[in-house]
C-alpha angles and dihedrals in degrees: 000000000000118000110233127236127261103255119211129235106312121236098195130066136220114239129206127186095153116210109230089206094064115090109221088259090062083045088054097044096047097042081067083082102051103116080075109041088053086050092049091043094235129127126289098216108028130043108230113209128206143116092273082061100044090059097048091046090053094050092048092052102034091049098030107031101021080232116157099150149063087229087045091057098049092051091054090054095045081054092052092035087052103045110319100187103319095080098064095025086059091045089051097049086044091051090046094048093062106048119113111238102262098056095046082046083061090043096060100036079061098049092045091053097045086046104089087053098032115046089187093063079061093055093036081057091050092055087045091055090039089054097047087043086051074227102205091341093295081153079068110025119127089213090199096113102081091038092063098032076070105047085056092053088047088048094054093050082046091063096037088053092046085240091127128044116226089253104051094038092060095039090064097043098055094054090047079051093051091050088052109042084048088048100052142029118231129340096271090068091044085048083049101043081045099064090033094051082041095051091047093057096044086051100212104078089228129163122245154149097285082058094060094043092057094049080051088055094047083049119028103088076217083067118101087210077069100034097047117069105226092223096055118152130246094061098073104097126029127244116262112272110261141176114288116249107230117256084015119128107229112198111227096278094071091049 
C-alpha cells in the first residue's frame, strides 16, 4: 500500500452535528463523502438545511455539474453510479499498460506535440508516464472512491434541493455503501484509492488541500473515518433487486 503524505497544519475542521435520526449504517454511508463535506465546512453526519444551503447547493450543481433539474440530477447520479470516470479511466491504464515501447514512445511524441494548444494531452501524458512509473499502484488501482465521494455530494444537494425524496436518497446511498465496504478494506485503502482515482481524473498527481483533508480525516478521533468501524453490519448483503422508481437515481447493484 502507499504511505500517505504528512499533511500540514489543517485549516479545516471536521463538524459533527450528528443526526439522531440516522441509523450507523446512513452514517456510514454519508461519511463516504467526507472530503467534501470538510472542503465545504458542513457537517460530516447531519445535512443541515437552510437558504444559505439551497443557494450553495444550486451553484454546485448548476457550474460544476450543469445541473438545473431534479431529472438532471438523477441522471447524473445513475452516470456516476454506472461507471463515473473509473470505468474509462481502468480501461485507459489497462490499455497503457500494455503498449510495447515504441508505440508508447509514439504516444507520447503526440501528446507532447498537441500539449502547448491542448492542456488535456498534458495531462493525458501525465496519465501515460504515470501508468509506465506504476506511480502509487494506479495499474491497480479500483478508482471507485472518488466516484462515490461525489454521489454522495450530489445526493446531499439532492436532498437540500428537495430533488430527492429521503427514501430515494438512502436507498441509493447504501447501496453505493455496500459497493464500497466490499471493495475495500478499511478506510485507509479507500483514503488511499481516493487520491489515487482523484488524481487520475485531474491528470497532474499534485499535491493539494483535499490531500491534506483527507489525511485529517484518517487522523482527527472527530473524524467518522475514526469513529465508523469499516466492517459495520448492515452492508453485507445487498437489497433485493426491485423495480426502479422512476426519476429515481439506482446505484450499480440494482442494474
Amino acid at each position: 500500500m502507499t504511505a500517505l503524505k504528512p499533511h500540514m497544519a489543517a485549516s479545516y475542521s471536521i463538524i459533527s452535528k450528528k443526526d439522531p435520526a440516522w441509523s450507523d449504517v446512513r452514517q456510514w454511508a454519508y461519511a463516504i463523502g467526507a472530503p467534501y463535506h470538510v472542503q465545504h465546512r458542513l457537517p460530516v453526519d447531519s445535512i443541515p438545511i437552510d437558504a444559505e444551503q439551497r443557494l450553495s447547493a444550486t451553484k454546485l450543481c448548476n457550474q460544476a455539474w450543469g445541473i438545473e433539474t431534479a431529472r438532471e440530477l438523477a441522471a447524473s447520479l445513475d452516470g456516476l453510479a454506472s461507471g463515473g470516470h473509473r470505468t474509462p479511466f481502468r480501461y485507459r491504464i489497462r490499455q497503457y499498460s500494455l503498449m510495447r515501447r515504441p508505440a508508447i514512445a509514439a504516444r507520447r511524441e503526440e501528446l507532447r506535440e498537441a500539449g502547448p494548444e491542448n492542456p488535456s494531452a498534458l495531462n493525458e501524458l501525465w496519465r501515460l508516464d504515470a501508468v509506465q512509473s506504476d506511480w502509487h499502484g494506479i495499474r491497480g488501482g479500483n478508482l471507485l472512491a472518488f466516484d462515490a465521494a461525489r454521489a454522495v455530494m450530489l445526493v446531499r444537494c439532492g436532498l437540500v434541493l428537495d430533488w430527492l425524496c429521503q427514501d430515494d436518497a438512502w436507498r441509493y446511498l447504501t447501496d453505493m455503501a455496500a459497493d464500497v465496504q466490499r471493495s475495500f478494506g478499511s478506510w485507509v485503502d479507500f483514503a488511499t484509492d481516493y487520491k489515487l482515482s482523484r488524481a487520475v481524473w485531474a491528470g497532474d498527481g499534485l499535491h493539494d488541500q483535499t490531500d491534506d483533508i483527507v489525511t485529517q480525516l484518517l487522523e482527527e478521533a472527530s473524524s467518522p473515518w475514526r469513529r465508523l468501524s469499516w466492517t459495520i453490519g448492515g452492508l453485507e448483503v445487498p437489497r433485493p433487486v426491485a423495480q426502479p422508481v422512476a426519476g429515481a437515481p439506482v446505484w450499480s447493484l440494482e442494474r
